[in-house]
C-alpha positions as CSV (number, residue, x, y, z in Angstrom):
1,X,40.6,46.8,102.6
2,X,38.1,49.1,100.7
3,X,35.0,47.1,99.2
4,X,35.5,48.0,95.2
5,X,32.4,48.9,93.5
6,X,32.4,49.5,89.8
7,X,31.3,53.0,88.6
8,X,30.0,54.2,85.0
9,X,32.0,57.2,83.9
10,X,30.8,59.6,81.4
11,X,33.6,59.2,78.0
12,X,33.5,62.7,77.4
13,X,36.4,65.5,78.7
14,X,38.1,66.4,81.5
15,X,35.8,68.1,84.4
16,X,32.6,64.7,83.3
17,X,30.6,63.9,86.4
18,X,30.0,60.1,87.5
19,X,27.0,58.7,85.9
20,X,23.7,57.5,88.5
21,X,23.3,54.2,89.3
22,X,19.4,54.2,89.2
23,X,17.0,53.4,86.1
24,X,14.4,56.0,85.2
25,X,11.9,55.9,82.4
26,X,12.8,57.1,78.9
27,X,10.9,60.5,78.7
28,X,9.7,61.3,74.5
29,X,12.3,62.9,72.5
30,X,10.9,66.2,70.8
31,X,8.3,66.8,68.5
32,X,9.4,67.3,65.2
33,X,10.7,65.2,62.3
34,X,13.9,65.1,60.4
35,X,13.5,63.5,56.9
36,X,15.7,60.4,57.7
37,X,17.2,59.4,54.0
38,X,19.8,57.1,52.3
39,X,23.1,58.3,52.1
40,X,25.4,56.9,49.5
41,X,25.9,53.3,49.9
42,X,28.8,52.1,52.0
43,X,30.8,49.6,50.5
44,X,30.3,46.2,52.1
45,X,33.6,45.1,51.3
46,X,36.2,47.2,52.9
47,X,37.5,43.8,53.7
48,X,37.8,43.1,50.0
49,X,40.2,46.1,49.3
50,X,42.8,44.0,51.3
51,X,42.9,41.0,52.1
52,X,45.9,40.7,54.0
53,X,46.7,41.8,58.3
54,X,44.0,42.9,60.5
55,X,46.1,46.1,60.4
56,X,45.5,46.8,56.9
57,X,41.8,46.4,57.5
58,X,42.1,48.8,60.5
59,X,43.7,51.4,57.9
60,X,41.3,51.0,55.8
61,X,38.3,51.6,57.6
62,X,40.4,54.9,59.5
63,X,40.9,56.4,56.1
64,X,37.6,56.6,54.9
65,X,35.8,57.2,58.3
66,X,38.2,59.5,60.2
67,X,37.4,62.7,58.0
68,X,33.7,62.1,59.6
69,X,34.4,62.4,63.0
70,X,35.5,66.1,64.3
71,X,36.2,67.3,67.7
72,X,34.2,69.1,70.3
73,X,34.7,71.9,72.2
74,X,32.3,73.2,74.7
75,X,32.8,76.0,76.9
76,X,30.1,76.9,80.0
77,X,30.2,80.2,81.9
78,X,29.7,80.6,85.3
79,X,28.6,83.8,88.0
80,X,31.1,83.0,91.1
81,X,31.8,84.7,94.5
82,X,34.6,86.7,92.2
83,X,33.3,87.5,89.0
84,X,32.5,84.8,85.9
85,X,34.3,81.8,85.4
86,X,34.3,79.5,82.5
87,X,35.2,75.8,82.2
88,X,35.8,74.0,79.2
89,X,34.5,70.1,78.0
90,X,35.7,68.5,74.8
91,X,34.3,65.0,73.4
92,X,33.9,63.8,69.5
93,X,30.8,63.8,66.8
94,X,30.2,62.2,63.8
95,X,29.0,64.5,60.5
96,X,25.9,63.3,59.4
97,X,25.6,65.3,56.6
98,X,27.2,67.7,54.2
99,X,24.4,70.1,54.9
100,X,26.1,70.6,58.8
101,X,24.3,68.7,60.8
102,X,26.3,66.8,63.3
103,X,25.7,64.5,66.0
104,X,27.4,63.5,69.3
105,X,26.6,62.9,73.1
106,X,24.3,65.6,74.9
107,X,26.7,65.2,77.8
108,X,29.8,66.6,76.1
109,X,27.5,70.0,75.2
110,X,24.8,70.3,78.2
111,X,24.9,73.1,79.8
112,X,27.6,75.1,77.5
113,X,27.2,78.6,76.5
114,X,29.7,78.2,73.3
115,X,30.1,75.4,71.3
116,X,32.8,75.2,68.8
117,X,33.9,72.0,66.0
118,X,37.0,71.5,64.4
119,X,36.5,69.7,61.1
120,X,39.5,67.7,59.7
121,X,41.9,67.1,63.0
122,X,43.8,69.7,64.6
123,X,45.1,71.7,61.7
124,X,41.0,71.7,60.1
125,X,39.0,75.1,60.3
126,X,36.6,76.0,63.4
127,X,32.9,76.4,63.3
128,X,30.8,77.8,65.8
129,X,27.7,75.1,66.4
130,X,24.1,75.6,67.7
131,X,21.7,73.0,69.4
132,X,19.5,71.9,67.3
133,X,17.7,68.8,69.1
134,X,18.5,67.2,72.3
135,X,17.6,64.1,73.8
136,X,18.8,63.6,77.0
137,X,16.7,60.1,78.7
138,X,19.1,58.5,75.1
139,X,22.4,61.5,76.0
140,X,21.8,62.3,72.2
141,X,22.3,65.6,71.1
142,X,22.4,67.5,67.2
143,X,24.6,70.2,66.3
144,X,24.4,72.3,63.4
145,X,27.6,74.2,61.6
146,X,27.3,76.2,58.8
147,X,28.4,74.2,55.6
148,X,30.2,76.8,53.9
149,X,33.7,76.3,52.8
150,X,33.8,72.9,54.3
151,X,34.3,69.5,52.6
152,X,32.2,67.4,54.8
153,X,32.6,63.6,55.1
154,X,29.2,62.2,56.0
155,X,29.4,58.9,57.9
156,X,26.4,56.0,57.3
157,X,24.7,55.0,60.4
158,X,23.5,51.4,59.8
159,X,21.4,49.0,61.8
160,X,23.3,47.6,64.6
161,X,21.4,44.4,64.9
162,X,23.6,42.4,62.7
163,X,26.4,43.2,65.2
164,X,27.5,40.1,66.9
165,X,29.8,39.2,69.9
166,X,33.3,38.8,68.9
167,X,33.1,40.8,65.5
168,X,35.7,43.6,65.3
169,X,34.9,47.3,66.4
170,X,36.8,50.4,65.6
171,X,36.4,53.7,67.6
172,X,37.8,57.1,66.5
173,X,38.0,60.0,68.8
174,X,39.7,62.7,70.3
175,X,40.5,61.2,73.9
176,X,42.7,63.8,75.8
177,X,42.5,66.2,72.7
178,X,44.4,64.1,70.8
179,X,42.7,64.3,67.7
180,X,41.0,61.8,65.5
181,X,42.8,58.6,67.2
182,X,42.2,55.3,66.2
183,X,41.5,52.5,68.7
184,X,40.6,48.8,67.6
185,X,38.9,46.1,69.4
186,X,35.9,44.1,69.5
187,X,32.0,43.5,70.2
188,X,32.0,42.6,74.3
189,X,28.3,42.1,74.5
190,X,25.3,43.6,72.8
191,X,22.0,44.7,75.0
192,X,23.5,46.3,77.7
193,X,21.4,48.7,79.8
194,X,23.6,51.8,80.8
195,X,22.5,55.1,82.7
196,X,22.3,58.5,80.7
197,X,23.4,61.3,82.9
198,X,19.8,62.4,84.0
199,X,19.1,59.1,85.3
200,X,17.4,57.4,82.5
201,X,18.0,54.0,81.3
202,X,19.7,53.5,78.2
203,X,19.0,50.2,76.3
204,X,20.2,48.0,73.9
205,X,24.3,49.2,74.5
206,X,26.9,47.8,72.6
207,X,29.7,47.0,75.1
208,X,33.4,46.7,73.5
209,X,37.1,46.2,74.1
210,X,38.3,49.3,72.3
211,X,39.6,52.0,74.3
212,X,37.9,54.4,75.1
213,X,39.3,57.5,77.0
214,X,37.8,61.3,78.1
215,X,37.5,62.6,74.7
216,X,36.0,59.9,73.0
217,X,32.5,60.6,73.7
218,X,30.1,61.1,70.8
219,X,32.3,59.5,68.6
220,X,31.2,56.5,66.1
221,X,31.6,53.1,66.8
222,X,32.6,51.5,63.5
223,X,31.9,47.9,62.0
224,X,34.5,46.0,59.6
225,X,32.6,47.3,56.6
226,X,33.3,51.5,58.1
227,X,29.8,51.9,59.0
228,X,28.5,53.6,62.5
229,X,26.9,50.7,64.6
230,X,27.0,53.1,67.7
231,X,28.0,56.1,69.4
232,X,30.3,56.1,71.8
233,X,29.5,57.3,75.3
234,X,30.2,55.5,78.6
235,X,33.6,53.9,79.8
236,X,33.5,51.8,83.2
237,X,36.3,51.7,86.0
238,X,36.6,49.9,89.3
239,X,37.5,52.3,92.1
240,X,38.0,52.0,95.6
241,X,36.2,55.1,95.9
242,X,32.6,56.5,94.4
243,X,34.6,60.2,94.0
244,X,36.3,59.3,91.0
245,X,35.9,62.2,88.0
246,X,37.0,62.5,84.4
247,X,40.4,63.1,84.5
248,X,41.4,61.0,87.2
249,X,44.5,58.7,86.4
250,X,41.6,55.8,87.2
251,X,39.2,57.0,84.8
252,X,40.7,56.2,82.1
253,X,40.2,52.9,79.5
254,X,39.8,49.6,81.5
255,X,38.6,47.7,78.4
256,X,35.1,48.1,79.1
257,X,33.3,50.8,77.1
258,X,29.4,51.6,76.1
259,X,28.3,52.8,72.5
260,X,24.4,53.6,72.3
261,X,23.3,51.3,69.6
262,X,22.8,52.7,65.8
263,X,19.1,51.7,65.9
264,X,18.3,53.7,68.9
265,X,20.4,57.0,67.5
266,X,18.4,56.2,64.1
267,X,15.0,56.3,65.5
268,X,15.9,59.5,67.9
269,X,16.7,60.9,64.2
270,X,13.3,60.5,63.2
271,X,12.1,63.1,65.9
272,X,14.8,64.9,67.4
273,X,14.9,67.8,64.9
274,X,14.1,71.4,66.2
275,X,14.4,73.9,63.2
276,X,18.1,72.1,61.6
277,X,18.4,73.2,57.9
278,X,19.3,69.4,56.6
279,X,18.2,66.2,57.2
280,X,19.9,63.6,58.8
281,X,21.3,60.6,57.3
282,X,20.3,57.2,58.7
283,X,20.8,53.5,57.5
């Protein structure tokens, strides 16, 4: 019988490659510094607006943090043995503010020659996006669109450390292209170490129940109160085989997914600017 070994699978869209087992040091993000400053406050009581069934809560918190969350498309092109090719990666990002900046996981964009969002789900307008910051040892990356025309929904990234094993967690996505879907579950464990896609360790994860699927990477990991804890990047599956790729019927959701924490986007946001026009919003 084959010996099963678990593998750590990019989140992002089809065509993701299997993340490395080893650790490597966390290299310095850039240089530069994005004025980090205080959105409007989040309500604390999202809870308080119903009172009834968990799925009222869920509604809740997918109405006012779904218009935040757009969809990725990155396109790379290739010289082959007959002419250039191009293959195409999608994944999620969170707006961080109404000025265009956006952030998701440098994974879904590395290496692509044209980046495109879709603000609002599938029937919102398309913006062309630039890089504006990457860091790669945290697979953190900042997009900017232009602002123009667009009513941009700014999500509040808070800190994570009040997060707590067993409290509820809401992830919204695009997994499979299917656009701004909601999935619900809870805080698995907090502290994980997971491995960015050029090796580096990743600390202080927030592992969860909700599903997550190729598509959902770069999108926010929400708390009962609708703010971002984390970002979602990393699902796991066990495999009889250490070939498996995004896209394969087995790398989809087993229940065990990876956010990097809020606190470790918030201080990459305090240096990972490189020429954006706005500053980011942090908790």
């Amino acid at each position: 019988m084959p010996r099963q070994t678990i593998t750590l699978i990019l989140s992002a869209a089809l065509g993701g490659a299997i993340v490395a087992g080893a650790v490597a040091a966390l290299s310095p993000a850039g240089t530069r510094t994005v004025t980090v400053i205080s959105p409007e406050p989040a309500s604390p009581n999202v809870l308080a607006a119903d009172e009834g069934t968990h799925q009222s809560v869920a509604h809740a918190i997918y109405e006012r943090a779904a218009p935040g969350v757009v969809a990725i498309s990155a396109t790379a092109t290739a010289n082959g043995f007959f002419g250039p090719s191009q293959a195409a990666d999608s994944g999620s990002g969170i707006v961080l503010t109404k000025g265009g900046l956006v952030l998701t996981n440098d994974h879904v964009v590395s290496g692509a020659t044209s980046i495109a969002i879709q603000v609002g789900g599938s029937s919102g307008p398309l913006r062309r996006a630039t890089v504006v910051g990457v860091d790669a040892p945290h697979d953190l990356a900042l997009l900017q669109i232009a602002p123009d025309g667009l009513k941009l929904h700014p999500l509040q990234l808070t800190s994570s450390s009040a997060a707590r094993v067993g409290d509820p967690a809401y992830a919204i996505g695009n997994p499979y292209g299917l656009d701004q879907t909601l999935t619900v579950g809870v805080i698995s464990a907090l502290n994980r170490t997971i491995t960015a896609p050029d090796g580096a360790a990743i600390t202080g994860a927030i592992q969860t129940d909700a599903a997550l699927n190729p598509g959902n990477s770069g999108g926010p990991l929400l708390n009962a109160a609708g703010e971002v804890i984390g970002i979602n990047a990393q699902i796991a599956t066990s495999s009889s085989t250490s070939g498996n790729f995004e896209g394969d019927a087995q790398s989809g959701n087993t229940g065990i997914g990876f956010a990097i924490s809020a606190n470790t986007v918030i201080a990459d946001l305090r240096s990972l600017d490189r020429g954006a026009a706005a500053s980011a919003i942090a908790g």
